[in-house]
DRENPA-3360 file (N, C-alpha, C; in nm, 2 decimals, always signed):
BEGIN
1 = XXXXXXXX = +0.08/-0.12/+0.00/+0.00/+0.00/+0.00/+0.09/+0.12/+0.00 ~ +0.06/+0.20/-0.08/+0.14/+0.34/-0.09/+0.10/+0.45/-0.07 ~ +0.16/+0.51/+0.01/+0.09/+0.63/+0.05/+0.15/+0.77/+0.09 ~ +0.11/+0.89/+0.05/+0.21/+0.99/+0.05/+0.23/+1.05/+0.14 ~ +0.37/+1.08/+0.14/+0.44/+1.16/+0.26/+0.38/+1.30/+0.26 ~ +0.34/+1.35/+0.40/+0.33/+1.48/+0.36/+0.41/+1.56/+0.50 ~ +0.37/+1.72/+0.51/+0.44/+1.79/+0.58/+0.35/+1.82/+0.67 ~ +0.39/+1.84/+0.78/+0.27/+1.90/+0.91/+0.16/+1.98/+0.89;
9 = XXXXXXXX = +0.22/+2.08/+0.75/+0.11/+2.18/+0.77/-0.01/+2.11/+0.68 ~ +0.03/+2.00/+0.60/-0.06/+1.88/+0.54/+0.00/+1.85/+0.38 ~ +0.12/+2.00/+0.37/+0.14/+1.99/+0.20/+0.20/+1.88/+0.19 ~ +0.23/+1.88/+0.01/+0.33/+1.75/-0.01/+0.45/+1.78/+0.05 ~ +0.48/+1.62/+0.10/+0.62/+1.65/+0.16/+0.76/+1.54/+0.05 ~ +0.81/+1.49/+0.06/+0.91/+1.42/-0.01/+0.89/+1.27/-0.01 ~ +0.79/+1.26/-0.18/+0.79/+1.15/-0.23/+0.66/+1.03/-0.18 ~ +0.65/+0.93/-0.22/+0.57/+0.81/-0.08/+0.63/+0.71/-0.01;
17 = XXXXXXXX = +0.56/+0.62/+0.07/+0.62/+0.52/+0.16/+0.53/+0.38/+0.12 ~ +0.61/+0.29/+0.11/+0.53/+0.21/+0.11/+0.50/+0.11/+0.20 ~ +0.40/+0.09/+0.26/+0.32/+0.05/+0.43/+0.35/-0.11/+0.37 ~ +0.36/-0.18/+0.49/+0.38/-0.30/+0.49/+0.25/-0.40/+0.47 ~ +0.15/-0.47/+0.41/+0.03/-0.50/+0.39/+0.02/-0.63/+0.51 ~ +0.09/-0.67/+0.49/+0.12/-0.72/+0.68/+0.05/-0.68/+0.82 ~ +0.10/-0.53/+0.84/+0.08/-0.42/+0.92/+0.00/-0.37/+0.90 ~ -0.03/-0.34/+0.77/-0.17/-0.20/+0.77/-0.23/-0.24/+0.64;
25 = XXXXXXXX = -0.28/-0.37/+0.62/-0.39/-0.41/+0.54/-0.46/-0.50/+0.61 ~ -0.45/-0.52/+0.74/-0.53/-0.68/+0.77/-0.67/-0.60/+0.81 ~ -0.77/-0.70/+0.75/-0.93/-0.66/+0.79/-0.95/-0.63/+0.92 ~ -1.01/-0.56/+0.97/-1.03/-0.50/+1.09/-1.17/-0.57/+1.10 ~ -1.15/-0.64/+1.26/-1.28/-0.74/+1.31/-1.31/-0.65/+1.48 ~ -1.40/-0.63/+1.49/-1.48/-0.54/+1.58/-1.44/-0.60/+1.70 ~ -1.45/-0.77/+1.71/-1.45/-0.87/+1.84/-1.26/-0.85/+1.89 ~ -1.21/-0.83/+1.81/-1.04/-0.86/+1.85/-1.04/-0.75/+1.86;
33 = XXXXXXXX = -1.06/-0.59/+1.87/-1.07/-0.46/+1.89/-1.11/-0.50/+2.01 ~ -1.25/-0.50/+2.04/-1.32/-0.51/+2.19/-1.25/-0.57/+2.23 ~ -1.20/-0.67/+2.22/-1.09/-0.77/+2.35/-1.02/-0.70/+2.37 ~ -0.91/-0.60/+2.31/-0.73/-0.58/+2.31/-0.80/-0.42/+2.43 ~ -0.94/-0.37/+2.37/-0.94/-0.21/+2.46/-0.97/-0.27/+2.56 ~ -1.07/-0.40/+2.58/-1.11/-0.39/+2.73/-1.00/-0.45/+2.80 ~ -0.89/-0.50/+2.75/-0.82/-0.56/+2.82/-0.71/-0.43/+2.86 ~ -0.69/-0.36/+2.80/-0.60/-0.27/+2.81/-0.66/-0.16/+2.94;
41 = XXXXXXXX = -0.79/-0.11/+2.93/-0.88/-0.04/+3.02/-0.90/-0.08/+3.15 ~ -0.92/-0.28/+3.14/-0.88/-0.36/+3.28/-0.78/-0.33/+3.35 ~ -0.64/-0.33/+3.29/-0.53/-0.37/+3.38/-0.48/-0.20/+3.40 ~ -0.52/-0.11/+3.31/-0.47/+0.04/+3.40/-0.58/+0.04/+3.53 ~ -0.68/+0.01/+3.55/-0.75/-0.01/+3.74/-0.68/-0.03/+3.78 ~ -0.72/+0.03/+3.92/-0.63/-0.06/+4.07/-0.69/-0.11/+4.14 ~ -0.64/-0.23/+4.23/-0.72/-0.27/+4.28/-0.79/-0.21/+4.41 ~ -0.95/-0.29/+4.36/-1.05/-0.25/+4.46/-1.06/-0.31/+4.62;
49 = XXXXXXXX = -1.05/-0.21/+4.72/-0.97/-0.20/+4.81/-1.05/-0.33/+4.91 ~ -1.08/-0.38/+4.96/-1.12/-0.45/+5.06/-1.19/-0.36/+5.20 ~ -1.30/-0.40/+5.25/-1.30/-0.35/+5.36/-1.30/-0.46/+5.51 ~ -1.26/-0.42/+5.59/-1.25/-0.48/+5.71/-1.37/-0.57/+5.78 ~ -1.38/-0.66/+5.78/-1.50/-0.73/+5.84/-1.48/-0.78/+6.01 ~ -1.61/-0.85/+6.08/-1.58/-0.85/+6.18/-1.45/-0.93/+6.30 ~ -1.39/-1.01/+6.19/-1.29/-1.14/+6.21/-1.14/-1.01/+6.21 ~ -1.14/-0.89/+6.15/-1.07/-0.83/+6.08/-1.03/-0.70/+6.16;
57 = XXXXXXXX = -1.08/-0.65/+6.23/-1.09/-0.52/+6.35/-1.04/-0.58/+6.47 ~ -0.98/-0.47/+6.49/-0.91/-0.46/+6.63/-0.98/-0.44/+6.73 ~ -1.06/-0.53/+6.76/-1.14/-0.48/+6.87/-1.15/-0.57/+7.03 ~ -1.18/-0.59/+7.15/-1.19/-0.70/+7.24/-1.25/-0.77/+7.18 ~ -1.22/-0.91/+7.21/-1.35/-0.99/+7.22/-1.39/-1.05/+7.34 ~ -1.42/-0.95/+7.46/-1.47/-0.98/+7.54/-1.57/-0.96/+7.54 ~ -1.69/-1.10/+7.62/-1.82/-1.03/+7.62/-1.86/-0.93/+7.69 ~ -1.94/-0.85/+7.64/-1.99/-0.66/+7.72/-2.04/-0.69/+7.85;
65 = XXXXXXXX = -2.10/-0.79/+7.88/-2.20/-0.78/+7.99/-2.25/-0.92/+7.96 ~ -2.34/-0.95/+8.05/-2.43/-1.07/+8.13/-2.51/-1.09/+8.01 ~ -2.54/-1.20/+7.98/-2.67/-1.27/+7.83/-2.80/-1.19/+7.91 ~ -2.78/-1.23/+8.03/-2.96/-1.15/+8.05/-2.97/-1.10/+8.18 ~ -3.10/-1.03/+8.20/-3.04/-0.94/+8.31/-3.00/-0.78/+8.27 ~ -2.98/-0.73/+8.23/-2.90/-0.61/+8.16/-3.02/-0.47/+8.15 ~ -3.14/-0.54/+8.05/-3.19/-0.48/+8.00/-3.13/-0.43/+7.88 ~ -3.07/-0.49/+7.79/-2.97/-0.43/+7.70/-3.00/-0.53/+7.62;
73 = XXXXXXXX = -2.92/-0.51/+7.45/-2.99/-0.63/+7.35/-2.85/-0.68/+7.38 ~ -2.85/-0.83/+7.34/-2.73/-0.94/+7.40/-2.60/-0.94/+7.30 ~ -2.47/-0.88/+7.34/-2.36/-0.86/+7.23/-2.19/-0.94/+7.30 ~ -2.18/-0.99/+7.20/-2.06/-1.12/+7.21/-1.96/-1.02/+7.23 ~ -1.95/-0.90/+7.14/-1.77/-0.82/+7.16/-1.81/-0.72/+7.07 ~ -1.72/-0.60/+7.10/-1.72/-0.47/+7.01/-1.72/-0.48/+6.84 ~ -1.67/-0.59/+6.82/-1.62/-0.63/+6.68/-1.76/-0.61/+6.57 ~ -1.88/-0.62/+6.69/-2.01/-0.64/+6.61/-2.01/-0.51/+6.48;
81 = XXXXXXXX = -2.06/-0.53/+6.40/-2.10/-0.42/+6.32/-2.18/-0.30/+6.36 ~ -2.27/-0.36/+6.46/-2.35/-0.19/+6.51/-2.26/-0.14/+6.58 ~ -2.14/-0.14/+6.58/-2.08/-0.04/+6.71/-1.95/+0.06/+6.64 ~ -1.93/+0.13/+6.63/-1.82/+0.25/+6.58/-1.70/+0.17/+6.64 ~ -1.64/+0.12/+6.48/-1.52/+0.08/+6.47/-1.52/-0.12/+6.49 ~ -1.64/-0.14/+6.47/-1.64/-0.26/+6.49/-1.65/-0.30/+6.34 ~ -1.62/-0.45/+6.26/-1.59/-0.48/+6.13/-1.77/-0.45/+6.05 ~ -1.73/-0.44/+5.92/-1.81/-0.35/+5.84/-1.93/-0.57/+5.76;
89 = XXXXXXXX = -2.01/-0.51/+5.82/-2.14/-0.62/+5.78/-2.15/-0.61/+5.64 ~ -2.14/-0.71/+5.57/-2.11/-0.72/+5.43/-2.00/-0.60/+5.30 ~ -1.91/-0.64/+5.37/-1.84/-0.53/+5.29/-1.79/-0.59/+5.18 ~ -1.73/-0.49/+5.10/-1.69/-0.48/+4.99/-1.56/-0.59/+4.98 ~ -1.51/-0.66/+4.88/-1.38/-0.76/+4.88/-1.35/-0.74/+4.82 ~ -1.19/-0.80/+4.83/-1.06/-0.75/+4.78/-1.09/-0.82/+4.60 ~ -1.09/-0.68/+4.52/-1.09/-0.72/+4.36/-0.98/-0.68/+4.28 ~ -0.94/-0.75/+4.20/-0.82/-0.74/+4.09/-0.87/-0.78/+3.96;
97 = XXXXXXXX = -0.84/-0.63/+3.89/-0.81/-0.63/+3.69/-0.74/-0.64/+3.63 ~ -0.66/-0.79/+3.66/-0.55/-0.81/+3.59/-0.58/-0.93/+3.50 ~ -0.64/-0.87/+3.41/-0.76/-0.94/+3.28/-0.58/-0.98/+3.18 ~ -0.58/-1.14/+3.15/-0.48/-1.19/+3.08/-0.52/-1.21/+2.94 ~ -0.45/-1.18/+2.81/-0.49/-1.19/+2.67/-0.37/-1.25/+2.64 ~ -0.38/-1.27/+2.49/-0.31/-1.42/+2.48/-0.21/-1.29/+2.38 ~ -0.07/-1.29/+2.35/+0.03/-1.20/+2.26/+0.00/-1.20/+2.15 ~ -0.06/-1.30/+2.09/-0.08/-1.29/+1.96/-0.24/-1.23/+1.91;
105 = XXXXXXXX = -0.29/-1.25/+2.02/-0.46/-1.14/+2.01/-0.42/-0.99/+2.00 ~ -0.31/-0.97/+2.12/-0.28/-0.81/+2.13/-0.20/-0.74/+2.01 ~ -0.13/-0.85/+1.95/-0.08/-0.81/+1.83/-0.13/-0.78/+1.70 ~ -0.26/-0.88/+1.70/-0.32/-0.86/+1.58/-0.41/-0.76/+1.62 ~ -0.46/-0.73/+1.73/-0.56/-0.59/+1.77/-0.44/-0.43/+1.70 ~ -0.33/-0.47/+1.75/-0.25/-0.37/+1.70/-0.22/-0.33/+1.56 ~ -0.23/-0.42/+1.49/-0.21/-0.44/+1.34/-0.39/-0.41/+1.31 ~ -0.49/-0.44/+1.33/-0.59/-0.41/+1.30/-0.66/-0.23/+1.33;
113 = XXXXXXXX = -0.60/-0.25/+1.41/-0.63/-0.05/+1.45/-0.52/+0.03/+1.36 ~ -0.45/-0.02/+1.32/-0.35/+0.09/+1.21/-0.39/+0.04/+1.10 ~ -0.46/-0.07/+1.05/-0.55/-0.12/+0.91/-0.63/-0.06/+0.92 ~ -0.71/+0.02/+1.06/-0.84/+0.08/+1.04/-0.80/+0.19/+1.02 ~ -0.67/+0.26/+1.07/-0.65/+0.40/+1.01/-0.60/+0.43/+0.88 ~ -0.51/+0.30/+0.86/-0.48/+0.29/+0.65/-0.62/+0.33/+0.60 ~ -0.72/+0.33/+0.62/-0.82/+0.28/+0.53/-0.90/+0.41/+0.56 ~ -0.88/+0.51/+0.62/-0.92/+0.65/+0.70/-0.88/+0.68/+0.78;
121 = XXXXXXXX = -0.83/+0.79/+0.80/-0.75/+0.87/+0.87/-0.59/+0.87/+0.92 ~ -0.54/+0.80/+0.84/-0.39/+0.77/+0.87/-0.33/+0.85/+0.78 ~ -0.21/+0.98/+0.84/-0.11/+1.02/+0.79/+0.03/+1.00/+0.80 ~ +0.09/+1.01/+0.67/+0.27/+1.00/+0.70/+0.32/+1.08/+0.73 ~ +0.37/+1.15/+0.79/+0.51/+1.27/+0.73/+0.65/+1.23/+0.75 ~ +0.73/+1.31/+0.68/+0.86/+1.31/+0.68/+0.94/+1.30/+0.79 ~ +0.94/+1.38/+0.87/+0.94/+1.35/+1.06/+0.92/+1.53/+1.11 ~ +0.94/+1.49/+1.26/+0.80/+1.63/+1.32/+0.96/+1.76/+1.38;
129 = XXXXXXXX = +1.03/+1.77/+1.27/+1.13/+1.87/+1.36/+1.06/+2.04/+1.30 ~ +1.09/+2.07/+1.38/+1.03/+2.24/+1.37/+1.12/+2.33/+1.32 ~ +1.10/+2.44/+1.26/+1.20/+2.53/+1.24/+1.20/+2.65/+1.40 ~ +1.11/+2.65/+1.43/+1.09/+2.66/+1.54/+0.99/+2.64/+1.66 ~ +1.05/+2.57/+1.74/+0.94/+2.48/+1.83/+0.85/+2.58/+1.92 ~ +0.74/+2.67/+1.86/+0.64/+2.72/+1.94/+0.52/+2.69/+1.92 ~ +0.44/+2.64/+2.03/+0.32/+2.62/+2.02/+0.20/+2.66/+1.93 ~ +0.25/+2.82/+1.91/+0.12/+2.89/+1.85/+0.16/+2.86/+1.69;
137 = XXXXXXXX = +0.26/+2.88/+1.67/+0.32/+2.82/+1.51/+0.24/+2.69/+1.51 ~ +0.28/+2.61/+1.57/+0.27/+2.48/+1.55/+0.08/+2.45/+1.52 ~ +0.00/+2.51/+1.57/-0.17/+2.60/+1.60/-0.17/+2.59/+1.43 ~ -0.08/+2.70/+1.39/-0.14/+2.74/+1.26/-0.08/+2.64/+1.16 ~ +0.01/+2.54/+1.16/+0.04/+2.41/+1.08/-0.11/+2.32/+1.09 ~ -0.09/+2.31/+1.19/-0.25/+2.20/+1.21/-0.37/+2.20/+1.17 ~ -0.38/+2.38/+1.18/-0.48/+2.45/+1.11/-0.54/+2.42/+1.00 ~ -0.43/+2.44/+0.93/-0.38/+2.44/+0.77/-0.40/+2.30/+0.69;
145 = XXXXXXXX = -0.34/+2.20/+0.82/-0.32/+2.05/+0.73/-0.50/+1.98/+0.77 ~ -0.59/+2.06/+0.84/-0.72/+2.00/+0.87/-0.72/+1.86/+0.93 ~ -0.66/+1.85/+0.97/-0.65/+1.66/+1.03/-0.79/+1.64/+1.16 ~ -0.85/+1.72/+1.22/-0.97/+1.69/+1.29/-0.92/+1.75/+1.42 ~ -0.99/+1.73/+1.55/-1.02/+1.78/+1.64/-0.89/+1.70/+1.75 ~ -0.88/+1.56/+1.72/-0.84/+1.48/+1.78/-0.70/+1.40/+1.72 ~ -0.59/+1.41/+1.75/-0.47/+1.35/+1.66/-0.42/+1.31/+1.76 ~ -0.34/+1.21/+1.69/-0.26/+1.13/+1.77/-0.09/+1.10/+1.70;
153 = XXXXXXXX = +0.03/+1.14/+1.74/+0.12/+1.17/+1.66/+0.22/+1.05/+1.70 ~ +0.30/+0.98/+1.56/+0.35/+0.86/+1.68/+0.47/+0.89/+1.60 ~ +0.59/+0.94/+1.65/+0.72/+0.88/+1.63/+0.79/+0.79/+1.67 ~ +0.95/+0.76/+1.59/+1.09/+0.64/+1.63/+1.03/+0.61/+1.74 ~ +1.20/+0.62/+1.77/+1.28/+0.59/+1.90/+1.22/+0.68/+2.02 ~ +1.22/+0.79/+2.00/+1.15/+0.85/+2.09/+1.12/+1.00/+2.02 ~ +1.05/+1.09/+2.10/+0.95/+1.19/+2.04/+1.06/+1.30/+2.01 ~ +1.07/+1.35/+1.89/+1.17/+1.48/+1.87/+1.09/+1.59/+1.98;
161 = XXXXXXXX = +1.20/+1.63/+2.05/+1.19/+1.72/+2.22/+1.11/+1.86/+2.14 ~ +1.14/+1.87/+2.03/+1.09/+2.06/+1.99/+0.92/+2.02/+2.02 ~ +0.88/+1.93/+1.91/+0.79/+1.90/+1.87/+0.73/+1.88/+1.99 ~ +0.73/+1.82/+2.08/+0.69/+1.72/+2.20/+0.65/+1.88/+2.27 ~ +0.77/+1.94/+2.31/+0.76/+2.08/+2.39/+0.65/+2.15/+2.33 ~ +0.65/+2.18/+2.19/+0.54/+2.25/+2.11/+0.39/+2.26/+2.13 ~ +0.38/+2.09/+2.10/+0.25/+2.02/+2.11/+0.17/+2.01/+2.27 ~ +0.27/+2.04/+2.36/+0.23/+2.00/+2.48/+0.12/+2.11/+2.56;
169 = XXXXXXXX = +0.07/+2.17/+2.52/-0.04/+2.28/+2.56/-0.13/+2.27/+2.44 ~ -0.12/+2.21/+2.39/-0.23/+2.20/+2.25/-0.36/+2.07/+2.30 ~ -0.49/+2.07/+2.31/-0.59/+2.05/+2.34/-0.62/+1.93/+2.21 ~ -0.61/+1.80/+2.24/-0.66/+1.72/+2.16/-0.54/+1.64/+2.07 ~ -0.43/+1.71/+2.11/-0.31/+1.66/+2.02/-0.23/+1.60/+2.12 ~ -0.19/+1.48/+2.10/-0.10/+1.34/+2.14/-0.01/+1.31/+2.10 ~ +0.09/+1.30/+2.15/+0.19/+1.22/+2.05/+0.29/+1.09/+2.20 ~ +0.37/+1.01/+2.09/+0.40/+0.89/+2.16/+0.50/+0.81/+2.09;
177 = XXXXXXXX = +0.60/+0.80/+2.13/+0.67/+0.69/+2.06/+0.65/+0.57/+1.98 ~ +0.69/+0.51/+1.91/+0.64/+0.38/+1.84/+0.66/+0.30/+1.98 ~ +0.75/+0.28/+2.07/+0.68/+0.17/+2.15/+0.54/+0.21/+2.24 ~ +0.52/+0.30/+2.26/+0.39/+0.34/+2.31/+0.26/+0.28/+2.23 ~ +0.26/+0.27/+2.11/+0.11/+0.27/+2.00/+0.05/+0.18/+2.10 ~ -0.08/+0.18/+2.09/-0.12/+0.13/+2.16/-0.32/+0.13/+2.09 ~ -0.37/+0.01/+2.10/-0.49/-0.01/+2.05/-0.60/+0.11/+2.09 ~ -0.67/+0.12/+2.20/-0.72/+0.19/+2.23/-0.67/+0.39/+2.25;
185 = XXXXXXXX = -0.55/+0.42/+2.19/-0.51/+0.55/+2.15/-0.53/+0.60/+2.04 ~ -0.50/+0.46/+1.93/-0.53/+0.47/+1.80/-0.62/+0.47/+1.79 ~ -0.75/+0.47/+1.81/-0.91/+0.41/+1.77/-0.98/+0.55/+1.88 ~ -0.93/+0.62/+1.93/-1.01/+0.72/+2.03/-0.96/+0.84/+1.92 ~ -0.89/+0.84/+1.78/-0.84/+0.96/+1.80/-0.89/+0.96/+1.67 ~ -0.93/+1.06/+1.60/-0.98/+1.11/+1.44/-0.84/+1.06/+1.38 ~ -0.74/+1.09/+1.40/-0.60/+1.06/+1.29/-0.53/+1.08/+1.35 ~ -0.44/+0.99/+1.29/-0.31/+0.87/+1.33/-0.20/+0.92/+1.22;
193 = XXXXXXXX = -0.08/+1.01/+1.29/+0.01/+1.06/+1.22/+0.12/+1.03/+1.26 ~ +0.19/+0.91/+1.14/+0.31/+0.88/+1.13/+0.40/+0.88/+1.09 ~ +0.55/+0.90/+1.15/+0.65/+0.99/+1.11/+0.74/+0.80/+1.01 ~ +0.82/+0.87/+0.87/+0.85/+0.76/+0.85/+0.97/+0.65/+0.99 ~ +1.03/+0.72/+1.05/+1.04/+0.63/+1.14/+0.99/+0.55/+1.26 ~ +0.87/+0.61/+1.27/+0.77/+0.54/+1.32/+0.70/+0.39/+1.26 ~ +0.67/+0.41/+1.11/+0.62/+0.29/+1.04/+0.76/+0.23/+1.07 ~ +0.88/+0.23/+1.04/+0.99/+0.17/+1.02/+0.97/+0.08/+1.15;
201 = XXXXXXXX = +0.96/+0.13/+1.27/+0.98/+0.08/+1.39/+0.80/-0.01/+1.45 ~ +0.71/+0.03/+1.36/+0.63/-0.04/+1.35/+0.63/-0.21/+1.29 ~ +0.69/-0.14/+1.20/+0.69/-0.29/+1.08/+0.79/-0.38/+1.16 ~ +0.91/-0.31/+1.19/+1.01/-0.39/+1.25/+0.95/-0.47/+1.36 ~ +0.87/-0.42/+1.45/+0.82/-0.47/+1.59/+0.75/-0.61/+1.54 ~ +0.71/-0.59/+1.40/+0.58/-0.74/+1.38/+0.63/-0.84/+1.32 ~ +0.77/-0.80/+1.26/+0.83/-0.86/+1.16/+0.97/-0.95/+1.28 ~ +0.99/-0.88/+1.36/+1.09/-0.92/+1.40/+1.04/-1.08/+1.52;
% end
């Protein structure tokens, strides 16, 4: 698949790339999408905290007083739940979202979310260095290239520092290293803009 390089502000930039059909032609299936985000959405939770029951508080367990006689209702030890600080009557238990997917599900979810942006909304550029790294400049590039509300920018090895500093006050714009890509960043965002060493370190990651 071939597809043209362009420049940030959207013009033509130098020449095309050609996308690995490997990577960014495989049919996109809705069910391997839903597994790879819910699974991803699972494991950023933390776990749900447990509360103390009455086995579980620090409390005596001496009995309060006499079974009868008292005039009082009949109580084993403080630990009871009607009393301030005594263990909590049906509480909440200890939960963990550490939801397991199998490497080769997560990989093809990864390959299918960049096939769904091949096919709409995926751009190349040449890579993201600035002539000068200011925000408001950077406003009027984006402007200009119309890419939507929501972008997502994925470079190499790691994010050229201008660009990164530039983009970082900008409302809706993302960016991330190739080992960052990730299923559910790609698919939350109008367009998916990749620098050619990004695909490079894409392709490599599937290939290797």
């Amino acid at each position: 698949m071939k597809v043209k390089v362009l420049k940030i502000d959207g013009s033509a930039g130098k020449g095309d790339i050609e996308l690995n059909d490997a990577v960014f032609g495989v049919e996109p299936r809705a069910d391997i999408l839903h597994r790879v985000v819910t699974w991803q959405l699972e494991n950023r939770r933390g776990i749900a905290r447990a509360t103390r029951e009455r086995s579980e508080v620090a409390r005596t367990g001496k009995k309060l007083g006499n079974q009868k006689g008292g005039g009082t209702a009949r109580h084993g030890d403080r630990a009871a739940p009607i009393f301030i600080g005594g263990g909590k009557a049906h509480g909440a238990r200890r939960r963990e979202f550490d939801v397991s997917l199998n490497k080769k599900v997560r990989a093809l979810g990864l390959k299918m979310a960049l096939s769904a942006k091949a096919k709409a909304g995926l751009v190349v550029v040449d890579n993201l260095e600035l002539t000068d790294a200011k925000t408001k400049l950077l406003v009027g590039q984006l402007a200009k290239a119309s890419w939507g509300k929501k972008v997502l920018v994925i470079d190499g090895e790691s994010v050229d520092a201008g660009f990164a500093r530039a983009a970082g006050n900008i409302v809706g714009l993302n960016v991330l290293p190739a080992v960052g890509a990730n299923v559910y960043d790609i698919l939350k965002h109008d367009t998916l803009v990749l620098t050619r060493a990004a695909v490079e370190k894409l392709e490599a990651r599937f290939n290797g």
